[in-house]
C-alpha positions as CSV (number, residue, x, y, z in Angstrom):
1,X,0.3,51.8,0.9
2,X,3.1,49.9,1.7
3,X,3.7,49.8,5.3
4,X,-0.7,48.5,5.2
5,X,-0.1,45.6,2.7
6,X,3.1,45.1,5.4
7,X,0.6,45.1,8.3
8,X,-1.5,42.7,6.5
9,X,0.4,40.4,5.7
10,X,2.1,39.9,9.3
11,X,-1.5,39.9,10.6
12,X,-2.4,36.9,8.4
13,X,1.1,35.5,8.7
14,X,0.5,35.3,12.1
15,X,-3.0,34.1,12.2
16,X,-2.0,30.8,10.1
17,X,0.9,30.0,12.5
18,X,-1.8,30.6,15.3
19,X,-4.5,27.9,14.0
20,X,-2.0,24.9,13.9
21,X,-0.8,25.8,17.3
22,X,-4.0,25.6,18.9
23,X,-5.1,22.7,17.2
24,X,-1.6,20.4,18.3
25,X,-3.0,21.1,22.0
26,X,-6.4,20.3,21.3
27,X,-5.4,16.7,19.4
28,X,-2.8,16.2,22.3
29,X,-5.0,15.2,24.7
30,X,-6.0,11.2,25.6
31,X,-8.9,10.1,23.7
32,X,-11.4,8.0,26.3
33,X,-13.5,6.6,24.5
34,X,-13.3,3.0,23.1
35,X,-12.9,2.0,19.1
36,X,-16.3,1.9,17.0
37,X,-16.8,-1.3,15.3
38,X,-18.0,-0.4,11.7
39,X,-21.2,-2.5,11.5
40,X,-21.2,-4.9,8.6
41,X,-23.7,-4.5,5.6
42,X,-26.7,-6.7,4.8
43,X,-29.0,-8.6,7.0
44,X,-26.6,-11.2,8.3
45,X,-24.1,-10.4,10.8
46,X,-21.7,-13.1,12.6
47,X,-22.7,-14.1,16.5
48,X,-20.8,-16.5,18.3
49,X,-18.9,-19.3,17.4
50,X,-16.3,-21.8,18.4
51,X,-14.3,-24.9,17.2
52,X,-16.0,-26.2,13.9
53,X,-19.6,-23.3,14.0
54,X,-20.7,-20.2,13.7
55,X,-24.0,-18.5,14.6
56,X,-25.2,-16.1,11.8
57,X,-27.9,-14.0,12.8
58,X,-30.8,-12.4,9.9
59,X,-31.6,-9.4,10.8
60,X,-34.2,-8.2,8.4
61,X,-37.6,-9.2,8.3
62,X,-37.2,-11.7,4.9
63,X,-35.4,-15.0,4.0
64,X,-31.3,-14.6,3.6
65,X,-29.1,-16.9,2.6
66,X,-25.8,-16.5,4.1
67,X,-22.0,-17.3,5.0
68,X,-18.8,-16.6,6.8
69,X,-15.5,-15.3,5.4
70,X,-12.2,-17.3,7.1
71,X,-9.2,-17.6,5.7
72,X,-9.6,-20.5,2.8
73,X,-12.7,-21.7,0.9
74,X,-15.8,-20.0,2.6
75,X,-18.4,-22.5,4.1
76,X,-21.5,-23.1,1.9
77,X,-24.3,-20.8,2.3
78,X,-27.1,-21.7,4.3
79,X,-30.9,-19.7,4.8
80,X,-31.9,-17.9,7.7
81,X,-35.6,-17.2,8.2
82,X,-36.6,-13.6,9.5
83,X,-34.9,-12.6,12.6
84,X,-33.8,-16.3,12.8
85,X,-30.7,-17.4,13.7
86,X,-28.1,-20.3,11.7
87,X,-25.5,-22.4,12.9
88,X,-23.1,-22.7,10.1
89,X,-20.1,-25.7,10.2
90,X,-16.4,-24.7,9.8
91,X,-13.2,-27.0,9.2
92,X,-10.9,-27.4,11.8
93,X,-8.8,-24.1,12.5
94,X,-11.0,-21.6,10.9
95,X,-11.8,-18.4,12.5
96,X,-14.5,-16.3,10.8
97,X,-14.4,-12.4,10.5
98,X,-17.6,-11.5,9.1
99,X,-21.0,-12.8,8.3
100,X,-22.2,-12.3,4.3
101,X,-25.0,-13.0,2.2
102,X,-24.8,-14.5,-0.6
């Protein structure tokens, strides 16, 4: 009885150490494709913008009101018809990340 709990437990031993082996070669290898943007939540989502505006765009089929997060006080919310586009103002220097509604 012995020498088959032995066998056993080499067989097992050696079937753990066998599983992280083969998946280090598998996660060495270059990854292709590009980094997934996680889409934000809600109906309004940031488009473009430059010095002093951003475009926030309603993607749901009602009235939003909506905003952009920079770094600071957060412009005043403004309302967006369905599948309408707004042009928001910013102060001088801001950069927004993401479009909200509020």
């Amino acid at each position: 009885m012995t020498r088959l709990r032995s066998a056993l437990v080499m067989a097992a031993a050696g079937a753990l150490l066998a599983v992280p082996a083969a998946m280090g070669t598998a996660s060495a290898a270059p990854v292709a494709a590009e980094a997934v943007r996680a889409p934000e939540p809600g109906c309004a989502k940031l488009g473009a913008y430059g010095p002093g505006w951003a475009d926030i765009h309603n993607v749901c089929g009602h009235t939003i009101s909506a905003s952009v997060e920079v770094d600071g006080w957060d412009p005043s919310c403004i309302q967006i018809g369905p599948g309408g586009v707004g042009r928001i103002g910013l102060d001088a220097g801001d950069e927004p990340y993401y479009a909200y509604e509020c």
